[in-house]
C-alpha positions as CSV (number, residue, x, y, z in Angstrom):
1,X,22.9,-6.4,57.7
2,X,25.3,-7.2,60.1
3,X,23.7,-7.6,62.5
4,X,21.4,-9.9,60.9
5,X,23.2,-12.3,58.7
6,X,26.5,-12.5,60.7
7,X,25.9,-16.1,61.7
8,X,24.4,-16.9,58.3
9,X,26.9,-19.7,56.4
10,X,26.1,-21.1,53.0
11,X,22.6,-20.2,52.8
12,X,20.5,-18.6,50.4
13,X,19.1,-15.4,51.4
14,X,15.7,-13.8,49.9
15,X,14.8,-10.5,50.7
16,X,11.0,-9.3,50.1
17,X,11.2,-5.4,49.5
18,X,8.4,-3.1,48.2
19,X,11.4,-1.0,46.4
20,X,12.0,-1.8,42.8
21,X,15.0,-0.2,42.9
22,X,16.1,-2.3,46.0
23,X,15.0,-5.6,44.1
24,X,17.0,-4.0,40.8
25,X,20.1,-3.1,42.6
26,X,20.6,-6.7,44.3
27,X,19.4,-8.5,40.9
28,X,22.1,-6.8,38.4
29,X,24.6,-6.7,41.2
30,X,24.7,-3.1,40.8
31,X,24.0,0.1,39.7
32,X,24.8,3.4,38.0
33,X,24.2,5.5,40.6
34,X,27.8,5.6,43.0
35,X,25.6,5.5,46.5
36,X,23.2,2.7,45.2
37,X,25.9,1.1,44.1
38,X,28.5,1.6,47.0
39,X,25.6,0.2,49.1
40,X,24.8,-3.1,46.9
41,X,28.4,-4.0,46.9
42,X,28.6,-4.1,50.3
43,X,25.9,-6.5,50.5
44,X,27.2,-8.7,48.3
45,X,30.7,-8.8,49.6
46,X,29.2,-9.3,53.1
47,X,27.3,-12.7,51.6
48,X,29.9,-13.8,49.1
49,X,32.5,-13.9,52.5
50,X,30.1,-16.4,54.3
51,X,29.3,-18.4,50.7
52,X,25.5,-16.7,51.1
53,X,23.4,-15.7,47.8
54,X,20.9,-13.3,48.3
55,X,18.0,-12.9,45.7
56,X,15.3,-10.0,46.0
57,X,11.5,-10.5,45.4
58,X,9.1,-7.3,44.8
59,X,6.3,-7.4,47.4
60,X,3.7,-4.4,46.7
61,X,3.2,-2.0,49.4
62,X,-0.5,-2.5,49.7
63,X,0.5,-6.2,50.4
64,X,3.2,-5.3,53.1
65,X,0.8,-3.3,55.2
66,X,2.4,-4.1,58.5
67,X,5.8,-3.5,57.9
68,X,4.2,0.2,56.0
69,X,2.3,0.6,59.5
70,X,5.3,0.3,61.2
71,X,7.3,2.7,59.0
72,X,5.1,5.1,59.1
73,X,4.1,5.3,62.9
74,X,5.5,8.4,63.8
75,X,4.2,10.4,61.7
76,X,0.9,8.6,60.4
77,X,-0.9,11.9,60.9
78,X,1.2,13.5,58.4
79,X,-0.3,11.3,55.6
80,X,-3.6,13.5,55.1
81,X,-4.1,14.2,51.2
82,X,-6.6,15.5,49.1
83,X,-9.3,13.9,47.4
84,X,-8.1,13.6,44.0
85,X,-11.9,14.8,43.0
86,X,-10.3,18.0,44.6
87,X,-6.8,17.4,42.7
88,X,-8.2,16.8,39.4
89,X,-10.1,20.4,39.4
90,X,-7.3,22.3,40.5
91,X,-5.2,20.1,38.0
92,X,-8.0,21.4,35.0
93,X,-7.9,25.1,36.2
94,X,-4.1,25.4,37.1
95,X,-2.2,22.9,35.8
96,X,-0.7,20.4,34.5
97,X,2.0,20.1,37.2
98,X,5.6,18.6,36.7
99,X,5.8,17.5,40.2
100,X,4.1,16.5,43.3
101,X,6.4,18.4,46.2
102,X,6.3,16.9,49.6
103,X,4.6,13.5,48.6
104,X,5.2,10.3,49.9
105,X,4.3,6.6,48.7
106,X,0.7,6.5,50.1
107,X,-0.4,10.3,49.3
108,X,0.9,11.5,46.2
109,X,-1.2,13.1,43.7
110,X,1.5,11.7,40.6
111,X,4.1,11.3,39.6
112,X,7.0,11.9,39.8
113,X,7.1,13.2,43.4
114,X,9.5,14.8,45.7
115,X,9.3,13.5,49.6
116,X,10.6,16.0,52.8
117,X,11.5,12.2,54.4
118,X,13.2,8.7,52.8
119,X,10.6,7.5,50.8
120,X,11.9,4.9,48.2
121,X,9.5,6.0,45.2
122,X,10.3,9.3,45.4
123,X,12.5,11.1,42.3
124,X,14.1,13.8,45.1
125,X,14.9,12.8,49.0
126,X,14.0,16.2,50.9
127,X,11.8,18.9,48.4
128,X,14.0,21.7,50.5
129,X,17.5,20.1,48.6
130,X,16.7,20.7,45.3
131,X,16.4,24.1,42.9
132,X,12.4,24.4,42.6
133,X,12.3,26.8,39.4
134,X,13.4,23.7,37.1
135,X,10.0,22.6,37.8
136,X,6.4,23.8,38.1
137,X,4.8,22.2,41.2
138,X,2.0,21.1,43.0
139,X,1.8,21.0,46.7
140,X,-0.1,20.2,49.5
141,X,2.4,20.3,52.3
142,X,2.0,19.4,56.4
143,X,1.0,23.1,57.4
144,X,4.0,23.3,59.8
145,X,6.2,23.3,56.3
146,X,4.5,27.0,54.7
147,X,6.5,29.7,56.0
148,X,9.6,27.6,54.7
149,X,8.1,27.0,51.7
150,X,7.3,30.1,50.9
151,X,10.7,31.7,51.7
152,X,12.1,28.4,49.2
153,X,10.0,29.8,46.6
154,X,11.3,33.2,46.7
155,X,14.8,32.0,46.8
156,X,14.7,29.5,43.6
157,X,12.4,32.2,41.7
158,X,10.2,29.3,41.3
159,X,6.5,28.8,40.1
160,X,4.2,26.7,42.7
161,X,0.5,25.7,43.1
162,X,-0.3,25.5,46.5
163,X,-3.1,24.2,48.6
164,X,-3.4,25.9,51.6
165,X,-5.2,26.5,55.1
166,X,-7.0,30.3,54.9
167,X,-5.4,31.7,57.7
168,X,-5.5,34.9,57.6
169,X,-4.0,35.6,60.9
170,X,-0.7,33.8,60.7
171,X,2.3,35.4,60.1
172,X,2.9,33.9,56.7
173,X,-0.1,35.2,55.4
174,X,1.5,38.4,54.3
175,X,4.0,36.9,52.8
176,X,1.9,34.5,50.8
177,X,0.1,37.6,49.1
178,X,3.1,38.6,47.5
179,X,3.5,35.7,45.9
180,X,0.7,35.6,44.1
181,X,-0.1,35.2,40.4
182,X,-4.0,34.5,40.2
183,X,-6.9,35.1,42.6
184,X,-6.9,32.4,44.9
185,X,-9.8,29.6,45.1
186,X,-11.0,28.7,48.2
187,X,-12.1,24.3,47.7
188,X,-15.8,23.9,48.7
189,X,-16.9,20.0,49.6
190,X,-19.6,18.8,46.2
191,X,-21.8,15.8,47.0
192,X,-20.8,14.9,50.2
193,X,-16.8,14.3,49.4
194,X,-14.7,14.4,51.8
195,X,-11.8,17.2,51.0
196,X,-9.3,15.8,53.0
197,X,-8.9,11.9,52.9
198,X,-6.4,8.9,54.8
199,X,-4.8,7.3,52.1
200,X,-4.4,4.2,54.9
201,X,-7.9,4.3,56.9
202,X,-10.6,5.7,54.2
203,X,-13.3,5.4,57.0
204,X,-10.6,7.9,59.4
205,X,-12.3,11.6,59.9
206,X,-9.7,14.3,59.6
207,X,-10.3,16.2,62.7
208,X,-10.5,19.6,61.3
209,X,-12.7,18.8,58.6
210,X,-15.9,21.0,59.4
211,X,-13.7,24.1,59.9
212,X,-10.5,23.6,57.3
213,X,-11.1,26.3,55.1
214,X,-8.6,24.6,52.0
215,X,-7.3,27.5,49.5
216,X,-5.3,27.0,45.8
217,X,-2.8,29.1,45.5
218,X,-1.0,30.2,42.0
219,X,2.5,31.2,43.4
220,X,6.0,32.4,42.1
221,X,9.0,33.8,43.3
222,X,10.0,35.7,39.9
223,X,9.1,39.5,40.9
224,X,7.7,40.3,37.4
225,X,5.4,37.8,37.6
226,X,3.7,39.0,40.7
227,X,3.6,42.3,39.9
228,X,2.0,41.7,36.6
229,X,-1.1,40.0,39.0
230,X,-0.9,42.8,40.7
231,X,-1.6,45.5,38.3
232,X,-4.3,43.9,36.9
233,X,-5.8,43.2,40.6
234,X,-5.3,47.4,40.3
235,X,-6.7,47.6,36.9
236,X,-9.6,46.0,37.9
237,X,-10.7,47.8,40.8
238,X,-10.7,50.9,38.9
């Protein structure tokens, strides 16, 4: 801000944002939240020194798609989701879900949804931050993520539906297993849909399409819960 209004005297400012909460903030001068607010005053005391007004105008994120591209840059690959065909079955046969963990603005399957980055539509900043067993999730995280969110899950005692690569020969695998509270589903493509989809570029191939084996998970880190799944895994191979 500094930076940019420092020479700015007498002049009305408007700021375009694709944050409602931005636009709220600067509109009611305010807000109830201390680090909102903190931030907003400083904004306003920074203008109302140089005899500046500011006023802030919502601008849809679908309409502000150079300024998204450029946000999301670095990690642009990181955007894959799944077709909600794929979401909506796995929503009928496991759900419903209270939360969408590591979402962000352009992939989230509802709402609300926790990010793992800044994201200014997202109800938690960072998935790893909060307690998980208030909450039963869906998730379909960057793959790198699993391992920690599988040891997460067994620390909060928390219930999670996951989506999954089926890699069998990674070291998480193991862990995964233990976890478990149903048989698992592996997702098969119907009609020619693509599973995996770019929220930004429809037309955009994900490159490990034709061998991405996708799996649903039914997870929890409460003990009594997994070994109820797994005597009557035992039961039934009797």
């Amino acid at each position: 801000l500094e930076t940019n209004f420092k020479l700015k005297y007498n002049q009305h400012i408007q700021c375009f944002t694709d944050s409602s909460v931005a636009v709220s903030c600067i509109t009611k001068f305010g807000s109830c939240k201390p680090k909102l607010n903190k931030v907003t005053r400083e904004i306003w005391e920074h203008c109302i020194k140089r005899g500046n007004f500011i006023t802030a105008s919502h601008i849809p994120g679908v309409h502000n798609i150079n300024a998204d591209r450029l946000s999301r840059e670095h990690d642009i690959e990181l955007e894959w989701k799944l077709n909600p065909v794929f979401f909506n079955q796995i929503s009928s046969l496991f759900g419903p879900f209270e939360i969408d963990l590591f979402a962000s603005r352009v992939n989230f399957q509802m709402k609300p949804y926790a990010a793992w980055r800044p994201d200014p539509d997202a109800k938690i900043i960072n998935a790893f931050h909060c307690d998980w067993s208030k909450f039963y999730s869906y998730c379909f995280p960057p793959f790198t993520l699993i391992p920690q969110i599988l040891q997460k899950l067994k620390k909060d005692g928390a219930d999670m539906c996951i989506v999954i690569p089926f890699w069998k020969n990674q070291p998480f695998f193991s862990i995964l297993g233990s976890l478990l509270t149903d048989y698992p589903v592996l997702l098969r493509s119907v009609n020619s849909d693509k599973m995996l989809i770019h929220p930004i570029n429809r037309s955009k191939e994900h490159p490990l399409e034709d061998r991405l084996n996708l799996t649903v998970c039914r997870l929890s880190g409460d003990v009594w819960k997994t070994r109820v799944f797994l005597e009557r895994v035992q039961k039934s191979c009797w």
